[in-house]
C-alpha positions in Angstrom: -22.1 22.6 -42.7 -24.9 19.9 -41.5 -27.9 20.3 -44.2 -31.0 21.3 -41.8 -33.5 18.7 -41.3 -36.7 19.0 -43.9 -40.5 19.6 -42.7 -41.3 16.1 -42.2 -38.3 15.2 -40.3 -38.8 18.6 -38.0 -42.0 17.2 -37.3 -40.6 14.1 -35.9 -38.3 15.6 -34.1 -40.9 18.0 -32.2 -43.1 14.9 -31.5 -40.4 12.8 -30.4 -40.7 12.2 -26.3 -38.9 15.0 -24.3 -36.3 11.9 -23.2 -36.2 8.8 -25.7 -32.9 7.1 -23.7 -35.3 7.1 -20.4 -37.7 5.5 -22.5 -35.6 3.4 -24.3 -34.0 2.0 -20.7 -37.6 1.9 -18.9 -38.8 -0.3 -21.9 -35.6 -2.4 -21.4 -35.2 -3.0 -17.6 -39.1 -3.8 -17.6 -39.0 -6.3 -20.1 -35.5 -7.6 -18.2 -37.6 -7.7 -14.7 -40.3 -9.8 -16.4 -37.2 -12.4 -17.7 -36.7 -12.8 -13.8 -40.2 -13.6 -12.8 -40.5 -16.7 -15.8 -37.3 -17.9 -14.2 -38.6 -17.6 -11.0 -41.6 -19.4 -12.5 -39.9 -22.7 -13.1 -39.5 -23.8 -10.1 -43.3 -23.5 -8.7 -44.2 -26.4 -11.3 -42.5 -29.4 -12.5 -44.1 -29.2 -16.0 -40.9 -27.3 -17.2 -39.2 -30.5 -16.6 -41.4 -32.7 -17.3 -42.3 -31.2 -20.8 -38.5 -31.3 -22.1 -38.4 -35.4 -20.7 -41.7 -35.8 -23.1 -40.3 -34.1 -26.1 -37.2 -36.0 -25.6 -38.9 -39.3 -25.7 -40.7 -37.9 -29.0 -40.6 -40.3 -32.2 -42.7 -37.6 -34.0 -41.8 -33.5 -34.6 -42.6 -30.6 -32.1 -45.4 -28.5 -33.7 -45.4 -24.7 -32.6 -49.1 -22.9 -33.0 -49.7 -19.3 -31.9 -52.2 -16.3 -33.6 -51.0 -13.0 -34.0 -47.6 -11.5 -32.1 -47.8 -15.4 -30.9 -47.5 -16.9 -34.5 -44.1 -14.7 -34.9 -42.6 -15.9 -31.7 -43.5 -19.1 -32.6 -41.8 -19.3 -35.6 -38.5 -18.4 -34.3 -39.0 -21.2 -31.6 -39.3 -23.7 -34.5 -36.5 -22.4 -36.1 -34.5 -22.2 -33.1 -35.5 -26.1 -32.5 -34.4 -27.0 -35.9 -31.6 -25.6 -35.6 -30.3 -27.2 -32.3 -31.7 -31.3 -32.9 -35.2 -31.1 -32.4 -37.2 -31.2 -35.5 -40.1 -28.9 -35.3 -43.1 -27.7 -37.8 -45.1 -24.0 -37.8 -48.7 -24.2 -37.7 -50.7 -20.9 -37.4 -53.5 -21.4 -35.2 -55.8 -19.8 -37.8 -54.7 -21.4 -40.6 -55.0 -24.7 -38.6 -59.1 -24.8 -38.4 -59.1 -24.5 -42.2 -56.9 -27.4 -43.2 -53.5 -26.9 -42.0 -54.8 -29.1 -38.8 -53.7 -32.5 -41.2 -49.6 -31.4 -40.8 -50.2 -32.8 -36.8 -49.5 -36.6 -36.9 -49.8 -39.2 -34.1 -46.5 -39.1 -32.4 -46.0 -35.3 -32.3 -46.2 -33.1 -29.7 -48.0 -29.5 -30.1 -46.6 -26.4 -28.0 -48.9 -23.7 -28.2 -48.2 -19.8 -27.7 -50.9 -17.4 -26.3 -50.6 -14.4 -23.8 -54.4 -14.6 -22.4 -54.7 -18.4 -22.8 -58.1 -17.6 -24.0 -57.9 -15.9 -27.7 -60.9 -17.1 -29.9 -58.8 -19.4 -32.7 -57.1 -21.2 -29.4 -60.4 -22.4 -27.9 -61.8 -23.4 -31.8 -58.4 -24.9 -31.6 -57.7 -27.0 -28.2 -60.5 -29.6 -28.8 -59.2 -30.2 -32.2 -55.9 -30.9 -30.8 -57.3 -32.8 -27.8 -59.2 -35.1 -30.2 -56.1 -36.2 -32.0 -54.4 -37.5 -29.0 -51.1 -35.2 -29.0 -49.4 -34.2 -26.2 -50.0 -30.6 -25.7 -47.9 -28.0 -24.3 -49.6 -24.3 -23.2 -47.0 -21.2 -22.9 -49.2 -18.5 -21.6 -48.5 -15.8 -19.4 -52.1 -16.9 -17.3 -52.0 -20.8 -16.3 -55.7 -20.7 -15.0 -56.9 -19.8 -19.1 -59.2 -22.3 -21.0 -55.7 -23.3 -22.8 -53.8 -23.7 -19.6 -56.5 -25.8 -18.2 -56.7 -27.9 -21.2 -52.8 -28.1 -21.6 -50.7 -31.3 -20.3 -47.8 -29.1 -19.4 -47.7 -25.6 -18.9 -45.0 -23.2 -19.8 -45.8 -20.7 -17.2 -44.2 -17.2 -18.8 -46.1 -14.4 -15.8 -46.2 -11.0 -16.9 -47.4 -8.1 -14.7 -47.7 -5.6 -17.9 -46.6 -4.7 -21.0 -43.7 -2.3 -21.9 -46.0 -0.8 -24.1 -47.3 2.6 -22.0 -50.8 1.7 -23.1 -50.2 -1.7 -21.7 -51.8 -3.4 -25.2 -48.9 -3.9 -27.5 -47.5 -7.6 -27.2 -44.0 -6.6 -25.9 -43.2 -7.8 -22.6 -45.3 -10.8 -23.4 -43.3 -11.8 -26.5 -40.3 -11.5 -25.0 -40.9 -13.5 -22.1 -42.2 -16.4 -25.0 -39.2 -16.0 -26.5 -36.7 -16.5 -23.9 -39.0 -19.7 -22.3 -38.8 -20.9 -26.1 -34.6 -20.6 -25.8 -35.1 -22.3 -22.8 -36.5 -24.8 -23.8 -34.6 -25.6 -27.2 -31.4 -25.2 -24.7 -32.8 -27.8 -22.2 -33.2 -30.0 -25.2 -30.0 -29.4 -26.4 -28.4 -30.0 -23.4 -29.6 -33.2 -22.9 -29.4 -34.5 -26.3 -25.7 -33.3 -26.1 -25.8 -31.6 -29.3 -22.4 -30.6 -29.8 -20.8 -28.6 -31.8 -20.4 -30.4 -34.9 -24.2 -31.1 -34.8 -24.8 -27.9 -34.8 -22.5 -27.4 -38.1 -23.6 -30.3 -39.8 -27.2 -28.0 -39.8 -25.0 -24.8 -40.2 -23.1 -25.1 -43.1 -23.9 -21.5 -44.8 -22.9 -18.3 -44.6 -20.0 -17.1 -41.7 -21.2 -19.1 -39.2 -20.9 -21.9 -41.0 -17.5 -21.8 -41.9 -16.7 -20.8 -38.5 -17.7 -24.1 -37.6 -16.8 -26.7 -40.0 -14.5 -24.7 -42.2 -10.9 -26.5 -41.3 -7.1 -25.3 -42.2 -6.0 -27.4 -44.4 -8.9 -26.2 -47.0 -7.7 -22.8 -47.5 -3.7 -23.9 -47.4 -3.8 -26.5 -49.8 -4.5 -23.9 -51.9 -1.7 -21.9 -51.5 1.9 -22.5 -52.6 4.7 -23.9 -50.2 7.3 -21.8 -49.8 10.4 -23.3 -48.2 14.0 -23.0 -48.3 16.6 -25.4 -46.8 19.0 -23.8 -43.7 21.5 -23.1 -45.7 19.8 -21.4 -48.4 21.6 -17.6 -49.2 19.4 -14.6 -49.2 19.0 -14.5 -52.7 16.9 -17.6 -53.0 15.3 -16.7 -49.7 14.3 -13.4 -51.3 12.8 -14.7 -54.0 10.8 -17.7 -52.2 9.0 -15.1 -50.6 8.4 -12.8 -53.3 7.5 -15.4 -55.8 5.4 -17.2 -53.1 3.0 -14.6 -52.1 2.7 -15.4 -48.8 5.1 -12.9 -47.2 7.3 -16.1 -45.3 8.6 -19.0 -46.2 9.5 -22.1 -43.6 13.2 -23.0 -43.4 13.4 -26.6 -43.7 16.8 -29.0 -41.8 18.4 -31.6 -43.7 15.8 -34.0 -42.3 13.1 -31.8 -43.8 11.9 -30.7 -40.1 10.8 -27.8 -39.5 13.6 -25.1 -38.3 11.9 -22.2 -38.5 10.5 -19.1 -40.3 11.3 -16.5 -42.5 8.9 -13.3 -42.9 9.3 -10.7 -45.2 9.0 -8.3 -41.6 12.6 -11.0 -40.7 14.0 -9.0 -44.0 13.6 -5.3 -43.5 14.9 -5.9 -40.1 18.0 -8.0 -41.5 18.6 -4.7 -43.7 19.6 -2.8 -40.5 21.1 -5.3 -38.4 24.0 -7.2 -41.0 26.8 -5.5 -43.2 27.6 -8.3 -45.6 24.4 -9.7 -46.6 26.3 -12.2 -49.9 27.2 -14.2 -46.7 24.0 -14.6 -44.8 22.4 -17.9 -44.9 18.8 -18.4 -44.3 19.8 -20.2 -41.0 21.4 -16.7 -39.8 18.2 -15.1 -39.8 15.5 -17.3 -39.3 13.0 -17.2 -36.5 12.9 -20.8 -34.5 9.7 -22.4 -32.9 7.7 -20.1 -35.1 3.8 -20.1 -34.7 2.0 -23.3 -36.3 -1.3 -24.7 -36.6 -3.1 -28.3 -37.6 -4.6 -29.2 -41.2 -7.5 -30.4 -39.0 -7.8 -27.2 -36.9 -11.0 -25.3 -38.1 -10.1 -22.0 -39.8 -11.9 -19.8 -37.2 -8.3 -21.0 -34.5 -5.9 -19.7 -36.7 -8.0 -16.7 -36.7 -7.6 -16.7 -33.2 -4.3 -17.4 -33.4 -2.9 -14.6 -36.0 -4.9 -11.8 -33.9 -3.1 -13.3 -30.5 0.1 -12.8 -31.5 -0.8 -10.0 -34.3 1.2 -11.9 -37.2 -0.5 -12.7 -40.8 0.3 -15.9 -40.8 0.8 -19.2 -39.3 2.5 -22.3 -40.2 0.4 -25.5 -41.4 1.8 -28.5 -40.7 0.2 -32.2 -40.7 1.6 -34.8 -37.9 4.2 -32.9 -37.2 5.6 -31.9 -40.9 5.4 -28.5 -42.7 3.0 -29.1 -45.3 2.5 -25.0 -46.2 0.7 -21.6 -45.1 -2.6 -20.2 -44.2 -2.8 -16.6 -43.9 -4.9 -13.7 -42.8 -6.0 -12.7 -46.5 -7.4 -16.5 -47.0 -9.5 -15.7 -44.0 -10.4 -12.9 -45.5 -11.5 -14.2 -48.8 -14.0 -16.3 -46.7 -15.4 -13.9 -44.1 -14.3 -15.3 -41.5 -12.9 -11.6 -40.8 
């Protein structure tokens, strides 16, 4: 029986809004309808444009400023940036009056992040900024501000109102940043042609990570290879697999090619399907053309390849020759899973 809900969470409940989902989908397809007018945005100025082709041709880093909900969003722009070839710095637009101003050097470029375009820090701010000589980058939700006026290129992200029902917490605004800031480190990434081993190169932690420069043949050297020649009888195959671990073991030709596969699944089915097993020969039960995979495959494809064809796993082989087994458990020893 479901314990009943104590005072405090009663209380919640009774002052919860009569319909959260409705409020829960207004907030979403308002803050979805802004994401359509930035895009609309872009094309009624070329600064977009223009902005990416400056930070392309930049020697120096891209410095992200913002105060308040703006400093957040900021951050994850800089991180986003860093992450995808452009090297970018944080600088908190409050902490930038009182020292953290010296971090800006010559060839940088500054973007910075404000709703109104006209918050207190940001006009202590601007002439610091303009006095240095950067480049400088407004996205602000009102292009006509002090900073937008200031600005070299504007980052025009329009918002009609916040999601908020009071219209004063940054939440419509902050999203729209966001997005412009994915934009923009897209753009960027785009044109720089940041491929996908870039992106591992500065990914090499955790899951994603290995997804993208784990490879095969560093889990299956690891493993034992079992093998048995055609002509192997099901004793010896029997005991390849069990004393193997892997639940198969390739079947090998005279010329050491690859003939096929035997699973410990190939067995149980034997059982059923023979009378006198002393005769059979691994040969007469083997499964031809069976699924392989590339030492220099990344682990992640013979992921995709086990779920596919919903086996455990797949035949490694290197130019062409057998050279062992990766399997689903190895995968799952690394979280790839």
């Amino acid at each position: 029986m479901a314990t009943p809900p104590d005072s405090a969470a009663a209380h919640y409940l009774e002052a919860a809004p009569a319909d959260v989902l409705a409020v829960a989908r207004q907030v979403l397809e308002e803050e979805a309808a802004a994401l359509l007018d930035v895009a609309a945005a872009l094309s009624a100025t070329p600064d977009f444009v223009s902005c990416v082709q400056a930070i392309l041709r930049l020697k120096g880093r891209v410095v992200v400023t913002g105060i308040g909900k703006s400093a957040h969003i900021a951050g994850k722009i800089v991180a986003t940036l860093n992450s995808t070839g452009t090297p970018a710095l944080f600088m908190h637009a409050a902490d930038a009056i009182h020292g953290d101003l010296g971090m800006i050097q010559p060839e940088d470029f500054v973007l910075a992040i404000s709703k109104s375009g006209d918050t207190p820090e940001i006009k202590v701010l601007v002439p610091l900024l303009r006095r240095k000589g950067v480049p400088l980058a407004a996205l602000v939700s009102n292009p006509d501000s002090y900073l937008g006026q200031q600005a070299n290129f504007i980052l025009h992200a329009p918002v009609r109102k916040e999601a908020c029902p009071n219209n004063l917490a940054p939440t419509t605004s902050t999203t729209a940043a966001l997005a412009l800031g994915d934009a923009l480190a897209v753009c960027l990434l785009e044109s720089r042609q940041f491929s996908a081993a870039d992106f591992a190169r500065l990914h090499p932690g955790g899951t994603l990570g290995k997804r993208l420069y784990l490879k095969v043949g560093d889990l299956s050297r690891q493993n034992q290879r079992p093998h048995v020649a055609e002509d192997a009888p099901l004793k010896e195959v029997l005991l390849e697999i069990s004393g193997k671990r892997l639940g198969a073991t390739a079947v090998l030709d005279a010329a050491g090619q690859l003939a096929g596969i035997i699973t410990d699944g190939d067995l149980r089915r034997m059982l059923g399907s023979f009378s006198d097993l002393e005769k059979l020969k691994a040969r007469d039960i083997l499964t031809p053309r069976p699924a392989t995979i590339d030492v220099e495959d990344f682990a992640a494809e013979a992921l995709a390849r086990m779920q596919q064809r919903n086996i455990t796993q797949l035949v490694v082989t290197e130019g062409g020759q057998f050279t062992g087994f990766i399997h689903l458990h190895d995968l799952l020893r690394e979280g790839l899973v």
